[in-house]
TIZA-454371 format. One line per field, with one value per atom (N, C-alpha, C): x negated, y negated, z; residue in three letters; atom name; residue number from 1. Coordinates in Angstrom, 2 decimals. Atoms other than C-alpha are relative to their C-alpha. Last residue first. Example, Ala and Ser with C-alpha at 12.3 -4.5 7.8 and 13.67 -1.06 7.14 Angstrom:
REM residues 2
xx: (0.82/-13.67/0.77/-0.89/-12.30/-0.90)
yy: (1.19/1.06/-1.09/1.19/4.50/-1.20)
zz: (-0.06/7.14/0.73/0.00/7.80/0.00)
drenke: (SER/SER/SER/ALA/ALA/ALA)
seti: (N/CA/C/N/CA/C)
zafi: (2/2/2/1/1/1)
REM end
This chain:
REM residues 84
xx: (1.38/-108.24/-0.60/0.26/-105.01/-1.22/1.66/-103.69/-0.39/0.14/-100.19/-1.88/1.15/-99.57/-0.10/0.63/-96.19/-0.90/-0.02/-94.60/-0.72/0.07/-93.25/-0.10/0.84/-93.40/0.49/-0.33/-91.90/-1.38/0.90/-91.31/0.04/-0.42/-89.92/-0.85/0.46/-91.04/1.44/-0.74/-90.19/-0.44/0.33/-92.08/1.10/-0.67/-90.92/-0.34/-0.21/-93.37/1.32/-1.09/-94.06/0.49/-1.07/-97.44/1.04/-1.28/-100.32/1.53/0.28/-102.53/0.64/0.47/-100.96/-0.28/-0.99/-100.09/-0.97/0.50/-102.65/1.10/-0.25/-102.18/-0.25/-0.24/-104.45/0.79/-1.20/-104.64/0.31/-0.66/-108.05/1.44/-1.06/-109.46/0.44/-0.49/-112.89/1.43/1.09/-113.97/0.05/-0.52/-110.34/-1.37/-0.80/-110.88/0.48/0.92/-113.89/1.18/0.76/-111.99/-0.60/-0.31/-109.53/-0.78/-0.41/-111.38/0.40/0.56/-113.28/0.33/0.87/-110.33/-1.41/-1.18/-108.62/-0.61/0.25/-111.99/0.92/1.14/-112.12/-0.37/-0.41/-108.48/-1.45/-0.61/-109.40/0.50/0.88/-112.35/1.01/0.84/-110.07/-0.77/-0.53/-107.06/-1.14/-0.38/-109.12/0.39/1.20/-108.73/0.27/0.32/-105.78/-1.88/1.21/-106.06/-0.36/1.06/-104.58/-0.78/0.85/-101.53/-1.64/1.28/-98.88/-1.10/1.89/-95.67/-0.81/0.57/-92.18/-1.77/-1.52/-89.47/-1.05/-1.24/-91.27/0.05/-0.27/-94.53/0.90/-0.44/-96.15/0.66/-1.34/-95.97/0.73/-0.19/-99.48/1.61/-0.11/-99.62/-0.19/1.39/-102.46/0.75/0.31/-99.70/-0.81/-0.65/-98.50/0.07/0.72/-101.44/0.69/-1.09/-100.22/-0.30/0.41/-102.21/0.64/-0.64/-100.72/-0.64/0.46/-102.30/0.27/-0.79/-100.16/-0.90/0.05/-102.20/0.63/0.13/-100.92/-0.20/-0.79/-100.90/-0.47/-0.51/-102.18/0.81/-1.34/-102.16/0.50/-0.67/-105.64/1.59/-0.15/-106.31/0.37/-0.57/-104.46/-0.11/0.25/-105.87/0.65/0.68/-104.38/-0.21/1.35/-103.45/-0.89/0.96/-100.54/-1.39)
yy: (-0.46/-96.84/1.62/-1.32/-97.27/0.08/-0.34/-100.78/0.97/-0.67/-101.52/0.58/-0.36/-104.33/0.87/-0.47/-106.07/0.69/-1.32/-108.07/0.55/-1.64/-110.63/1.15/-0.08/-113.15/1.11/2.00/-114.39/0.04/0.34/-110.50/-1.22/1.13/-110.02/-0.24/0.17/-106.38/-1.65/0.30/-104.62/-1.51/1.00/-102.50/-0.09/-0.08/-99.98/-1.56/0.91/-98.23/-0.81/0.12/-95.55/-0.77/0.66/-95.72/0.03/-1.03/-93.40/-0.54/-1.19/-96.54/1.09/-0.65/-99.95/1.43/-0.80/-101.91/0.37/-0.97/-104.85/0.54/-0.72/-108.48/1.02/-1.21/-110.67/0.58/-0.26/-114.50/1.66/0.54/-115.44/0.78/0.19/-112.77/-0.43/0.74/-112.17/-0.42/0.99/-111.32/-0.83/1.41/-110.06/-0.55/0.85/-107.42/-1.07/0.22/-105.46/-1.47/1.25/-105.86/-0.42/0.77/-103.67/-1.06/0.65/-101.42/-1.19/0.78/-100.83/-0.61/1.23/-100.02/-0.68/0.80/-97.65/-1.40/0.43/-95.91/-0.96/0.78/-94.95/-1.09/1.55/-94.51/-0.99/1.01/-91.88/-1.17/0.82/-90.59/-0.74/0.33/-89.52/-1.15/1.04/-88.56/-1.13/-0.32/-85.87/-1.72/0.52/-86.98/0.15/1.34/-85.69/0.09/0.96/-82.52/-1.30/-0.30/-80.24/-0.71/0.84/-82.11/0.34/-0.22/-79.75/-1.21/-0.16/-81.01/0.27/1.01/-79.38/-0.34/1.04/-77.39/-1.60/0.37/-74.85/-1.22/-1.21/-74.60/-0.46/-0.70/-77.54/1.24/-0.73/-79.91/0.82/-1.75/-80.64/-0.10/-0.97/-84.44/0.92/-0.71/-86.93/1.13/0.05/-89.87/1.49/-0.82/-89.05/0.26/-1.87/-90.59/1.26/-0.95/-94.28/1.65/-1.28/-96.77/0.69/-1.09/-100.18/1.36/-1.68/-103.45/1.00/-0.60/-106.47/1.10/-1.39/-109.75/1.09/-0.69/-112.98/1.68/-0.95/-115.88/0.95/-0.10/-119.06/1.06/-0.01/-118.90/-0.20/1.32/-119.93/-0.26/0.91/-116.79/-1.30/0.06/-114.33/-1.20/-0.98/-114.88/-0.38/0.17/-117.25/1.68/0.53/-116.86/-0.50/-1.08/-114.34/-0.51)
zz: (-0.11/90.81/-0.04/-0.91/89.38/0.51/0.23/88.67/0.63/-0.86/87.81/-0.08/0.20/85.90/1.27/-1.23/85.77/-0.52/-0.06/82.94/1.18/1.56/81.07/0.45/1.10/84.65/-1.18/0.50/87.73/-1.36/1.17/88.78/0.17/0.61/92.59/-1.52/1.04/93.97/-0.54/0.93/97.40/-1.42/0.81/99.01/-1.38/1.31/101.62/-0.65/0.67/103.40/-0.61/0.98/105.58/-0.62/-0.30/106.80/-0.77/-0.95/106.21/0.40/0.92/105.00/0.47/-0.85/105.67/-0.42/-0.68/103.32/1.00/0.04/101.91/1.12/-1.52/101.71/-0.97/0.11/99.10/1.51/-0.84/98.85/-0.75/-1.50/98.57/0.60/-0.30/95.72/1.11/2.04/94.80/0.26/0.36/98.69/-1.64/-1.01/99.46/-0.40/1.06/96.37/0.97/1.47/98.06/-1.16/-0.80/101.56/-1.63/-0.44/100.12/0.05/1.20/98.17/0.13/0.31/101.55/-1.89/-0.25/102.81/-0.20/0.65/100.29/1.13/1.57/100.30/0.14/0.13/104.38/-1.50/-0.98/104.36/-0.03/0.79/101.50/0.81/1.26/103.13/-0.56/-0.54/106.73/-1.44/-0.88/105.04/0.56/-1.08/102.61/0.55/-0.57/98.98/1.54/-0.59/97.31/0.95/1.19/95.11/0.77/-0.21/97.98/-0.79/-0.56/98.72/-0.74/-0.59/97.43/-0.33/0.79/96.11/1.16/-0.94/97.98/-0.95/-0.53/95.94/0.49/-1.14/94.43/-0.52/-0.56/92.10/1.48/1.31/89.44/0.48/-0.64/92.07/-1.29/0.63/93.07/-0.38/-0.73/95.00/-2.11/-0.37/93.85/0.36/1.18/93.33/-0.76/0.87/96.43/-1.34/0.10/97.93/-0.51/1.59/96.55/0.45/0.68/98.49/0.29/-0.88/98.55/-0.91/0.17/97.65/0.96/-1.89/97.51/-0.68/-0.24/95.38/0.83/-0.68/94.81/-0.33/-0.18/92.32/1.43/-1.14/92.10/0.26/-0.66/88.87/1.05/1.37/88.15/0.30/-1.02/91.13/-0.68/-1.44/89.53/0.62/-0.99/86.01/1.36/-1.06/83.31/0.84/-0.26/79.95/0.83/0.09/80.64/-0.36)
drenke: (UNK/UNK/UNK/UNK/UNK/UNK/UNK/UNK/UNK/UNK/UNK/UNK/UNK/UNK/UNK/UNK/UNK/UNK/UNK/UNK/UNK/UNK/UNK/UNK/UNK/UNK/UNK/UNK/UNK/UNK/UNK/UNK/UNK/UNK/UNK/UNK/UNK/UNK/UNK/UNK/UNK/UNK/UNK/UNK/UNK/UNK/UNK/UNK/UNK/UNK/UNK/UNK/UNK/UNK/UNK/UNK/UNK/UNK/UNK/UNK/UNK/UNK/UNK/UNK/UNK/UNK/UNK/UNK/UNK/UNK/UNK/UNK/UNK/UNK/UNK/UNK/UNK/UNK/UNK/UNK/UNK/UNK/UNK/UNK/UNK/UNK/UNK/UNK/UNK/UNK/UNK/UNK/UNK/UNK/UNK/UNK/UNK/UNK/UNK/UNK/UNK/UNK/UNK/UNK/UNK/UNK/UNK/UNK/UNK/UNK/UNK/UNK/UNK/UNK/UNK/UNK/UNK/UNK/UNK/UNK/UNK/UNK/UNK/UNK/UNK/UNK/UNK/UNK/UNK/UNK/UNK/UNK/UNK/UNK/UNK/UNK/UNK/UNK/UNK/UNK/UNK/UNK/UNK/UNK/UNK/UNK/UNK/UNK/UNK/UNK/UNK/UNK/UNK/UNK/UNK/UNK/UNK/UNK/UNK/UNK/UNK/UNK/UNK/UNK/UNK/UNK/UNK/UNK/UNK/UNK/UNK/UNK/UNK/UNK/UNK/UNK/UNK/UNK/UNK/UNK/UNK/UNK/UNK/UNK/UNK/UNK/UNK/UNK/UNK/UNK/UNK/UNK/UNK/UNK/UNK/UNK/UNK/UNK/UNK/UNK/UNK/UNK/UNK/UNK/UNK/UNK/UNK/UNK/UNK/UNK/UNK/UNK/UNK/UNK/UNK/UNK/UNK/UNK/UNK/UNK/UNK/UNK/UNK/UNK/UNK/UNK/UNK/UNK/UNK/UNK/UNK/UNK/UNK/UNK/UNK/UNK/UNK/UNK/UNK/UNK/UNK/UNK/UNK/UNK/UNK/UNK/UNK/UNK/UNK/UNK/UNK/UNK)
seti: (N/CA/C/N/CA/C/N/CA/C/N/CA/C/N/CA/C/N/CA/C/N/CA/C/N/CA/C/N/CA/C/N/CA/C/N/CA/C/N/CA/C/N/CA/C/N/CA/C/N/CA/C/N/CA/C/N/CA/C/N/CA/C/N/CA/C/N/CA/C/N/CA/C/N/CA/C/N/CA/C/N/CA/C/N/CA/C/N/CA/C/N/CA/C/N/CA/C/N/CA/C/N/CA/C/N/CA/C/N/CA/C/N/CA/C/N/CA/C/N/CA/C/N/CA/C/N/CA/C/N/CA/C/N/CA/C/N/CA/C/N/CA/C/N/CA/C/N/CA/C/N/CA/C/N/CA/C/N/CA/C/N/CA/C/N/CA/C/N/CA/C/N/CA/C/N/CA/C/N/CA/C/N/CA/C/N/CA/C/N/CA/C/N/CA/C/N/CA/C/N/CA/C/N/CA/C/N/CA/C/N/CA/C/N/CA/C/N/CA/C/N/CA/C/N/CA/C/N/CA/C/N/CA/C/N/CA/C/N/CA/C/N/CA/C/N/CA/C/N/CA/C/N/CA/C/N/CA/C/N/CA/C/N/CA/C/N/CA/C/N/CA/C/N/CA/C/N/CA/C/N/CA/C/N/CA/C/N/CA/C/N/CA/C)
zafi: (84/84/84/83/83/83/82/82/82/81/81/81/80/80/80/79/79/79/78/78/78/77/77/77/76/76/76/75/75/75/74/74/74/73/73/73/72/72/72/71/71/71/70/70/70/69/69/69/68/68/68/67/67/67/66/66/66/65/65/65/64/64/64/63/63/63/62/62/62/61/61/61/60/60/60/59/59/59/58/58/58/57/57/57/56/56/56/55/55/55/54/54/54/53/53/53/52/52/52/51/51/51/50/50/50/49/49/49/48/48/48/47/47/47/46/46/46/45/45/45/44/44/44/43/43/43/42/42/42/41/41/41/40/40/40/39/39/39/38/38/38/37/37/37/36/36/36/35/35/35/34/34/34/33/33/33/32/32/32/31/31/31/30/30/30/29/29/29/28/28/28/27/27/27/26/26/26/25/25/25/24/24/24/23/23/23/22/22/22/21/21/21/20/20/20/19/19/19/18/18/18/17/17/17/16/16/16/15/15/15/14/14/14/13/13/13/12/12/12/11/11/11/10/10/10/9/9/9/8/8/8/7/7/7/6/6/6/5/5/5/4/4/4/3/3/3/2/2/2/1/1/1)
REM end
């Protein structure tokens, strides 16, 4: 934990999260309406992207709308989740 990413040689995965953003204080199904329209938030989650490949060599990045499944190896104490 006394090094940074790149010292470590470590890696970056950035995946955006829009369910994070749902409603689901009513029924069965969360509501959307707090998220960020489709359009601005693809526009944000890529220039976050690029923003953390210029400070950071080895970064991938999901895909935005895409169904995912990410899977997770520790080689450390602990994980860090970072919200923007």
């Amino acid at each position: 934990m006394n090094l940074n990413v790149i010292d470590a040689a470590g890696e970056l995965l950035l995946v955006s999260q829009f369910p994070l953003a749902a409603n689901t204080t009513k029924g069965n199904r969360p509501g959307f309406d707090p998220a960020m329209p489709p359009d601005a938030a693809e526009a944000m989650f890529a220039r976050f992207c690029a923003d953390v490949q210029r400070e950071y060599p080895r970064v991938q990045s999901g895909v935005f709308g895409a169904h995912m499944q990410v899977a997770l190896v520790n080689d450390g104490p602990v994980t860090f989740w970072l919200q923007v």
